[in-house]
C-alpha positions, -999 to +999 in steps of 0.1 A: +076+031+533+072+014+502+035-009+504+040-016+470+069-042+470+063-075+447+067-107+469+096-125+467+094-167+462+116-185+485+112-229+481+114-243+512+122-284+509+117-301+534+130-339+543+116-344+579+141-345+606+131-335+645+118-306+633+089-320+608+082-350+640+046-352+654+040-371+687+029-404+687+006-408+713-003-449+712+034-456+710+046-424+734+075-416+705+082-389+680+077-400+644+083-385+611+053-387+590+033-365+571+049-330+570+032-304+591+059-272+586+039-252+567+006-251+589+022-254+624+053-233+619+062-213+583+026-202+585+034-182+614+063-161+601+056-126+591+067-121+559+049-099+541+073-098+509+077-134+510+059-161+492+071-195+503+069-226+483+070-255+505+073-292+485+079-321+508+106-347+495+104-375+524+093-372+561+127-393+575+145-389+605+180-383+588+197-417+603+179-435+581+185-419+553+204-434+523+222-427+493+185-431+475+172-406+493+201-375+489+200-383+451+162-372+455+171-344+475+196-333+450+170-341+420+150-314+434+170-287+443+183-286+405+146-285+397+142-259+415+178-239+413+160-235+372+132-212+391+161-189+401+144-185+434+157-186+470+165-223+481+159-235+519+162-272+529+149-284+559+168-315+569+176-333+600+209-321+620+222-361+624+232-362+586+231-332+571+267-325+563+265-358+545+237-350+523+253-313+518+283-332+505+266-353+485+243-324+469+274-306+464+284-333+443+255-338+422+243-302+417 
């Protein structure tokens, strides 16, 4: 077994969606607000030949996302696509065919 290996940068983008929500407890409701993936969940993973670079675009639940907010996400995966890394978008399930259509447009 090779100990050796050089680690491997994977971006990780993230918009919000259910998986990025924290509990409100005043109002009893899941919100989107600051991001919280990379302490409460990617810093779990065991990846020892992987370095992830996590960069929050928005915290939005995807229903409310416009136009606006897909030309940011597709802003920054060309910036990144320019790394030549390993690209992961973390985006709510409500809209995310739209905002793949979109990027598929723009990039």
């Amino acid at each position: 077994m090779n100990l050796d290996k050089e680690k491997q940068d994977v971006i990780v983008l993230t918009t919000g969606g259910t998986i990025d929500k924290s509990y409100d407890e005043f109002e009893g409701t899941l919100e989107n607000r600051e991001t919280m993936i990379k302490e409460l969940i990617l810093g779990k993973l065991r990846l020892p030949y992987t370095y992830l670079r996590v960069y929050s675009i928005m915290s939005k639940d995807s229903l409310y996302m416009t136009d606006y907010d897909r030309s940011l996400i597709a802003k920054s995966i060309k910036t990144q696509m320019e790394k030549g890394f390993p690209i992961v978008v973390l985006h709510g399930t409500d809209t995310m065919a739209k905002t793949a259509e979109y990027c598929l447009q723009e990039v």
